[in-house]
Each structure stands twice: as structure tokens, then as C-alpha cells.
C-alpha positions in Angstrom: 0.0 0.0 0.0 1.1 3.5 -0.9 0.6 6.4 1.1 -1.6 7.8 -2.4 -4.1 4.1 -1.6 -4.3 5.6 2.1 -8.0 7.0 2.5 -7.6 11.4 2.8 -9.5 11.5 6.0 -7.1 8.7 7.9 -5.4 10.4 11.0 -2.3 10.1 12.5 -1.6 10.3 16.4 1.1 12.5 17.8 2.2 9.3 19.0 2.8 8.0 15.6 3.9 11.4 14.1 6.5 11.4 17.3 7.6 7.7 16.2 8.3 9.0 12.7 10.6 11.3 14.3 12.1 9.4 16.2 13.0 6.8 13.5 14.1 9.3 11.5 16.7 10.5 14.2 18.2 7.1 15.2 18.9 6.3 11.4 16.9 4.3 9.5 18.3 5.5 6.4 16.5 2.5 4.4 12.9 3.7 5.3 13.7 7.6 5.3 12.3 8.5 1.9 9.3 6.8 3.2 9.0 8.2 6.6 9.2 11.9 4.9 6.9 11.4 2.6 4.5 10.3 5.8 5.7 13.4 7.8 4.9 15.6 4.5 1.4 14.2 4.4 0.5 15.1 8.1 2.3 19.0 7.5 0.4 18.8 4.4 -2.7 17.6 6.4 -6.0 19.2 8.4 -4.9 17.2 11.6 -1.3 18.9 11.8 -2.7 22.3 13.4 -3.6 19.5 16.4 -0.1 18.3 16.8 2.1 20.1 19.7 4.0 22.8 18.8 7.3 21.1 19.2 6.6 18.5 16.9 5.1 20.4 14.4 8.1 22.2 14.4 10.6 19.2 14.0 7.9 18.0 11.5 8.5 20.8 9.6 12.3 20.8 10.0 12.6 17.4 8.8 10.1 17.8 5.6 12.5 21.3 5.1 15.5 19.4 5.4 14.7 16.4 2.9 14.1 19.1 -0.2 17.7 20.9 0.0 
């Protein structure tokens, strides 16, 4: 399944947004491209205004950092 099959309306948990994080910063290089794309979905999405402010921030940071 690819994140375009996922239903629009599916939300993700600050738990699981804070997981994504977290993978992303012990180094799972192998899923990264994967992980961001996830992270860009919930920036991109209605729910991410729920999120707390520090992870919407790293969220944000980490979606920044994967276009340079």
C-alpha cells in the first residue's frame, strides 16, 4: 500500500507522528524516503494544526531538510 491508496481523512496520532521522528533520528536510512513522505502528508494535512507545537516544528524541520 502507498501512502496515495491511504483513505484522505485517515489520522495520525502525535504518538505515531513522534515515532516517525524518532526513526528518522536514530537512522533508519533505508525507510527515510518513506518516513518523509509520511511526515509531509501530516504537515500537508487538516490534523497537523492539532499536533504540539514542538513537533510540528521538527515536523517541519525534517520535511524542510529532505528538499535541500
Amino acid at each position: 500500500m502507498t501512502d496515495r491508496d491511504r483513505a484522505p481523512d485517515r489520522t495520525t496520532s502525535a504518538e505515531a507522528v513522534e515515532t516517525l521522528v524518532w526513526l528518522l533520528d536514530t537512522g533508519v536510512d533505508h525507510r527515510r524516503y518513506r518516513i518523509v513522505n509520511r511526515l509531509r502528508s501530516v504537515r500537508d494535512s487538516d490534523e497537523f494544526a492539532s499536533l504540539p507545537e514542538d513537533l510540528r516544528e521538527r515536523v517541519q524541520q525534517i520535511v524542510a531538510e529532505s528538499e535541500h
